[in-house]
N, C-alpha and C positions, 0 to 999 in steps of 0.2 A: 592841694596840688595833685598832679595825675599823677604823678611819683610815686604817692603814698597809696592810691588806689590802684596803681597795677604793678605788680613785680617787676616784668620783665621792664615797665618803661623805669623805674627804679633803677634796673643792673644798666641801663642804657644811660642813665645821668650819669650813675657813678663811674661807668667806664667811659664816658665821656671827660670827666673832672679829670680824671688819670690820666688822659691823654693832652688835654690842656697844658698841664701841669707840668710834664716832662716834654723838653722841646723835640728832643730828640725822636722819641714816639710818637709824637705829632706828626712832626716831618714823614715819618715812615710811614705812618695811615695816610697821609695824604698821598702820599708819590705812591702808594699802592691802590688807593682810590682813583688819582688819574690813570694810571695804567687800566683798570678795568671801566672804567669813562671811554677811554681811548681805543679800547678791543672793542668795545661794544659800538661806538662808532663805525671802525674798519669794518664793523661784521653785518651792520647795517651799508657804510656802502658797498660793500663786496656783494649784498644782496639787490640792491637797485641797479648797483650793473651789470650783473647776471639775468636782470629781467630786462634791460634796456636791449641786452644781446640777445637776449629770447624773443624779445618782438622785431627785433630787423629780422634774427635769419625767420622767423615765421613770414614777413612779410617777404620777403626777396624769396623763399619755397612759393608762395602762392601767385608771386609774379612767374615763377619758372612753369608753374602748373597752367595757369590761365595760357602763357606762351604756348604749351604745347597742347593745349586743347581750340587752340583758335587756329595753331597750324594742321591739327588733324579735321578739321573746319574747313579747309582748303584757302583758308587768307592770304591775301599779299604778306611779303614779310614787311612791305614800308605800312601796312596799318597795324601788324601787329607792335613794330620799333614805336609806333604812336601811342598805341594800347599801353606798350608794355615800360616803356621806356630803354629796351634793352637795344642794343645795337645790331646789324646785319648778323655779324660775326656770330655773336651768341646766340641767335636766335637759328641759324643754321645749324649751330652744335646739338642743339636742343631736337633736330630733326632724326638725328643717330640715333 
């Protein structure tokens, strides 16, 4: 058995057996194992939508860039609203 060839997986059966055994302790390694299941989760998505929100505002900066180098280009503003998707309004702010 690996039990008997390696120590630590050894202390890992027996502290396993001990927690079987007593329901009580059970119960609490578990509910302390989802808890850190459950962090590690939120902490994985709190990172997917911190990158999700890094690639709009990187996109929407490179729209506002592209805007203002098509109007120092001397364009219309209806082909840059086409270009850029932005509206009149914004695309005149953008001239300030």
């Amino acid at each position: 058995m690996l039990a008997k060839k390696n120590p630590q997986v050894g202390k890992a059966v027996v502290r396993l057996m001990e927690l079987s055994n007593d329901e009580r302790t059970r119960l609490l390694y578990e509910s302390q194992q989802k808890m850190e299941w459950d962090n590690l989760a939120r902490e994985r998505a709190a990172r997917k939508e911190g990158l999700s929100e890094g690639l709009n505002k990187g996109r929407s900066e490179g729209r506002i860039e592209i805007a203002r180098n098509l109007l120092a280009e001397g364009l219309p503003v209806e082909i840059i609203q086409k270009t850029t998707g932005f509206d009149a309004e914004t695309i005149q702010s953008l001239k300030e």
